[in-house]
N, C-alpha and C positions, 0 to 999 in steps of 0.2 A: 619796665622789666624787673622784676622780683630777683634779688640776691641771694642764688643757694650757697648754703654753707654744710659742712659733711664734719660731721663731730662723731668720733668714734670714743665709746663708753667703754668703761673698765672691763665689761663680759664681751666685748669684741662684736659688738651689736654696734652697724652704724647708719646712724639716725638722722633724717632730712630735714634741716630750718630753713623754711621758706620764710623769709623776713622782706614784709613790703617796706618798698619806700616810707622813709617819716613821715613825707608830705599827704600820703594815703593816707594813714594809720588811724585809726578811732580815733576819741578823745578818749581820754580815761576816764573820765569824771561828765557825763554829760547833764544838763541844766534845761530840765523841759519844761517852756511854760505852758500853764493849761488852765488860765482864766479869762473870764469874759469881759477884755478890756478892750473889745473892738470900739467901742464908746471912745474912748482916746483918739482914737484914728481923726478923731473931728479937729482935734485940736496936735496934730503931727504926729500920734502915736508913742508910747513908748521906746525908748534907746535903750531893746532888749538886745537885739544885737551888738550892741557897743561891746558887751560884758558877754558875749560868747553863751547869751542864752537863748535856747532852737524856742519858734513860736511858730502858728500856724500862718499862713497869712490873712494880714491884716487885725492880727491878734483875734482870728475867731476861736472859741470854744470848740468844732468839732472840725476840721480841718486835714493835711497828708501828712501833719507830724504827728498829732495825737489828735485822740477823739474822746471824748467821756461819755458816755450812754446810759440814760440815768433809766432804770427799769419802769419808770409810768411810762415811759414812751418806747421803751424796746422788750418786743417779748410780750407774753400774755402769764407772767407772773402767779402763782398762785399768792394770795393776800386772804389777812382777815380784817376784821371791823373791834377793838374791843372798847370798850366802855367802864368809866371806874367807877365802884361806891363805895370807894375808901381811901382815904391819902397810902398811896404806897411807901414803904419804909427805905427806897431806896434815894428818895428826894430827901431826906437828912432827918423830916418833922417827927413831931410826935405829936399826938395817939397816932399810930400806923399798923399798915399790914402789907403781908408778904404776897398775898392770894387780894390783892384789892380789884379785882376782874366782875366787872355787873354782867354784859350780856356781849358773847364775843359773836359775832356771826361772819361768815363768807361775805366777802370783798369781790374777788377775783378767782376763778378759776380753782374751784373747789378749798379754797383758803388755805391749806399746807397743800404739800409736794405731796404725800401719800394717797390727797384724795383728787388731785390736779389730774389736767389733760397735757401728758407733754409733749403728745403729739402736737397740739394744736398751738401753743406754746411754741415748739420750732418753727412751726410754718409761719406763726408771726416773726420769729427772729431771723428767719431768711429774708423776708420781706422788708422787713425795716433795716437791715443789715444791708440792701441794694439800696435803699432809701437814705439811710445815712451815710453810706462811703460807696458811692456811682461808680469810681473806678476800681475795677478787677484787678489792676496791679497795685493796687493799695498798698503802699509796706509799712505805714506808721503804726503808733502805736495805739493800740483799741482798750480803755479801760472801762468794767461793767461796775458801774455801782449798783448796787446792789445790799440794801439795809435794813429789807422788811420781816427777817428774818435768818438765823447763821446754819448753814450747813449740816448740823451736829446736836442735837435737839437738845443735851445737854448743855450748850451754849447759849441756848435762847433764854437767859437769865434778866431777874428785874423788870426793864420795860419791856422786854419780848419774850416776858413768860408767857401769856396768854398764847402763844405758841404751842406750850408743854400742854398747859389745861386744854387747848381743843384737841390735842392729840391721844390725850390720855381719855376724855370723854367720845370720843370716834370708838376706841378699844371696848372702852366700857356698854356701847350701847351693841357692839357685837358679840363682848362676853360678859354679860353682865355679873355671873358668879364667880371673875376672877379677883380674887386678892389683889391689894397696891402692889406688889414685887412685878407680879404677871402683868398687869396691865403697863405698870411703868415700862417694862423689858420691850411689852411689845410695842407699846409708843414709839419707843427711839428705835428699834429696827426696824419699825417701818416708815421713820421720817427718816432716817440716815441715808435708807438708800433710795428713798425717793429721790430727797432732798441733792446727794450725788448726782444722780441721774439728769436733774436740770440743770447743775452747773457745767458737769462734762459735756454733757452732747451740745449747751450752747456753745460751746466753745468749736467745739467738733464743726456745730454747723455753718459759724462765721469762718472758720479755715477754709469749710469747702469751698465758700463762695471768695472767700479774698485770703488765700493762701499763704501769701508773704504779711501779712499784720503780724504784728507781735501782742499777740492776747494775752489779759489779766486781770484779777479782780480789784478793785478797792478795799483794804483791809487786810487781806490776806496773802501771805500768814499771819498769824500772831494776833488775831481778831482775839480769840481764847485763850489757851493755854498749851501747853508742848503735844497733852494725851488731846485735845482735838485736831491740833494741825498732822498729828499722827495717823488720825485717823484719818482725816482727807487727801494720804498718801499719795491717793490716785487722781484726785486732782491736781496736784502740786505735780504728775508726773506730765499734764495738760497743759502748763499755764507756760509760756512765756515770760511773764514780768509778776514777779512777788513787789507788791506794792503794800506795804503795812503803813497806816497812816501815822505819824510824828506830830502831828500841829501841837503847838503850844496848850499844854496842860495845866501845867502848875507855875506859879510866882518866881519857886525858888529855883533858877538855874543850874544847881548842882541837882536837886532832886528831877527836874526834867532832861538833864545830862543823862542822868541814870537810867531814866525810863526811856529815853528813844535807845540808847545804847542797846539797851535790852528789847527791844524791841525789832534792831534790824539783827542783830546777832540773832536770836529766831529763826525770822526768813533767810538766813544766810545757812544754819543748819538744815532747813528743810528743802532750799536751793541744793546743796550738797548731799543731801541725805536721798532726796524724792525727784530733784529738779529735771526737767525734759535738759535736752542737749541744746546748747548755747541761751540757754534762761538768765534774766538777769533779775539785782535784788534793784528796783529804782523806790522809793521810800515817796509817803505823798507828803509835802511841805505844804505850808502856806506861802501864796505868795505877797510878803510884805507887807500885807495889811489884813487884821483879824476883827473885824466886827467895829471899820473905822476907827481901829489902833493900828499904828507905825509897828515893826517889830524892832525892838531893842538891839543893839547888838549884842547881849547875851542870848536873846531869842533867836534870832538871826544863827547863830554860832551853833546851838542844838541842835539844828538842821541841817544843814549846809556842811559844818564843820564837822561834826559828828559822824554825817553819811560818808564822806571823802576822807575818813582817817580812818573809816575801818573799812571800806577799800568797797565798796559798793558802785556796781557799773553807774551810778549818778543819781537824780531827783526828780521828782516833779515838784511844780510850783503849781499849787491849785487857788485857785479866788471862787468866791460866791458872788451871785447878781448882787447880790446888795454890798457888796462890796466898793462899787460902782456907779452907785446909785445918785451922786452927786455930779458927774460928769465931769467937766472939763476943769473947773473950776472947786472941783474938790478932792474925790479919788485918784484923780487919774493924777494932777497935781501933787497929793503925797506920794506918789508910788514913783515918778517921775525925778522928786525930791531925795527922796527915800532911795533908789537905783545910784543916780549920782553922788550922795556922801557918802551912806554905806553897803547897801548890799552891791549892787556893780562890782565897785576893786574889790570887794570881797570875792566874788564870787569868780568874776578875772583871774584875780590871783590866785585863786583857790584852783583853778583849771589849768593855769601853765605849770603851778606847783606840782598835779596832778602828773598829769603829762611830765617833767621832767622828772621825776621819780618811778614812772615807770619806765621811760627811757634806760635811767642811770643803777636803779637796782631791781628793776624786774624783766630785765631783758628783752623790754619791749611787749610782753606777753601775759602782763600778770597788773595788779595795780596792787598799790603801796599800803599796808596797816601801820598805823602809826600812832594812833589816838589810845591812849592808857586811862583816860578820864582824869588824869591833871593839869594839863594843859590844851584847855580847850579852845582859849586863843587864838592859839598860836598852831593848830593845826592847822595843815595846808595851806598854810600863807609865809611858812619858815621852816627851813630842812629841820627835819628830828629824827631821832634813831631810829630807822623802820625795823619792826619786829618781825614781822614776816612778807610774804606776798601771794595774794588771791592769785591764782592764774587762770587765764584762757582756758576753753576750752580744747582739747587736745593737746596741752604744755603743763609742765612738772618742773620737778625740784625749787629746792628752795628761794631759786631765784629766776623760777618759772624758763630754764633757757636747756628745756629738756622737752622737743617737742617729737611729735609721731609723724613718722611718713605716711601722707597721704596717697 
């Protein structure tokens, strides 16, 4: 039975806090894994649950917690084919070029959004959508990768320019006397809302069919820059779960502090700014091993520490097949290693700390900001002065204990 409480406000307005039992309550911080370490299973599996982290069973990849759906197999994508014959200037070398594109041709399904079928397109994505999640009450979490091109045409920069050049050569063979301004202008309005158009209505189309999932992109937000995730408003007014990706960039620990920091703060404005009602920011991680590297525990801490100190509904933990690739006696072994010295108590502790701070200053309704970027240690593993608090949806003030009658 739910404990109502009757708080009367200073303008004589008074307001219903339905507060469930503790022992119901979310967690604050939840820890999703979503690698394919079913290969462990051979040799007793992972002690993911030990450390309070949700897995699918049997540690599968596509499973009733989370599913990753990688676009060669979901959907009939538009794609292209390009080809170089020139070192591109964006790999470091020199002699280089910007334009290093030999001959781009159609892939799939007219190779951008502009010249694509989206009808035919969904009716694949309904189809593999029953194919990959059988059950109609489905309520895990559905994530689309999706990397063969961004949203926003002015995003398709460097290796996914050849994007831009077949969009602007489409223009140009319909108007050929138009100036670069005209052709450029009309490139991007007519990939933007193509390009639109295939991300929403997938999304549109796996709701229909599996209702309760919680849908979201890989990347997005924050793939771009502030004026592209602007502009995919209306997306971000679709998605469920704002997943920008964090994995380990840089050496230096304080410059990769900086960039995830800046990175979910992004999705946390466009969550608040654009976000559908009860959307969460979950950030994609690695999970503990990058390219058969252990992660440090200052790597470790960028992730994990970083997401849960600026008050983000939690993570995921992504792995790659090659990650894997040793079995029983190799990957699965470091990661197994790696969970019991240090990410486990980290991660443990990082979720009761969680949890008792939202309990103790956010009224149950809200989770804890705490992380300033100097002690990144020591976030959520030791009380520190919390600066504000994120709250629920449908709950206010500054310590979230200002909620709406339902």
């Amino acid at each position: 039975m739910a404990i109502v409480k009757f708080v009367t406000l200073a303008v004589g307005v008074v307001v219903v806090l339905l507060a469930a039992p503790c022992a119901l309550a979310a967690p604050a911080f939840r820890v999703v894994w979503n690698a394919p370490s079913q290969i462990c299973e051979k040799c007793g599996g992972l002690p993911l649950e030990n450390y309070g982290i949700e897995a699918n069973a049997k540690e599968s990849f596509v499973g009733s917690t989370i599913a990753c759906l990688y676009s060669k197999s979901f959907g009939l994508w538009p794609k292209l084919n390009a080809t170089l014959n020139a070192t591109p200037c964006w790999t470091g070398q020199k002699p280089c070029s910007w334009t290093p594109w030999g001959s781009i041709d159609v892939l799939e399904n007219g190779g951008v959004p502009q010249a694509a079928n989206l009808s035919l397109h969904l009716e694949m994505v309904a189809a593999d959508t029953v194919r990959e999640l059988p059950d109609p009450e489905y309520s895990g979490i559905v994530i689309l990768d999706f990397e063969v091109w961004r949203p926003v045409l002015q995003a398709n920069y460097d290796a996914l320019s050849f994007n831009i050049a077949f969009s602007h050569m489409l223009v140009k063979k319909k108007h050929p006397d138009w100036n670069a301004s005209q052709v450029s202008q009309a490139a991007a309005s007519n990939f933007n809302a193509a390009a639109l158009a295939f991300f929403v209505e997938t999304i549109r189309t796996i709701r229909a069919l599996r209702p309760k999932a919680k849908i979201g992109y890989y990347e997005w937000p924050s793939d771009g820059s502030i004026d592209v995730d602007d502009d995919l408003k209306d997306l971000y007014k679709e998605v469920d779960v704002m997943a920008p990706s964090v994995y380990p960039r840089f050496t230096d620990v304080a410059q990769q502090a900086n960039w995830t920091a800046g990175k979910i703060i992004e999705a946390q404005r466009v969550q608040e700014k654009y976000g559908r009602k009860g959307s969460v920011v979950m950030p994609y991680t690695r999970a503990l091993v990058q390219q058969q590297h252990v992660l440090n525990r200052g790597e470790l801490a960028t992730q994990v520490q970083i997401a849960a100190g600026l008050g983000t509904e939690g993570i995921i933990l992504w792995g790659s097949s090659a990650d894997y690739t040793n079995g029983c006696n190799g990957s699965c072994q470091f990661v197994a290693n790696e969970l019991k010295n240090i990410a486990g108590p980290v991660i443990s502790d990082c979720k009761t700390n969680r949890d008792e701070c939202r309990a103790n200053h956010c009224a149950g309704h809200g989770r804890c900001v705490d992380y300033t970027g100097k002690q990144l240690e020591t976030v959520c593993l030791h009380q520190l002065p919390v600066l504000s608090c994120r709250c629920d949806p449908g709950w206010s003030g500054t310590k979230c204990n200002i909620g709406k009658a339902l």
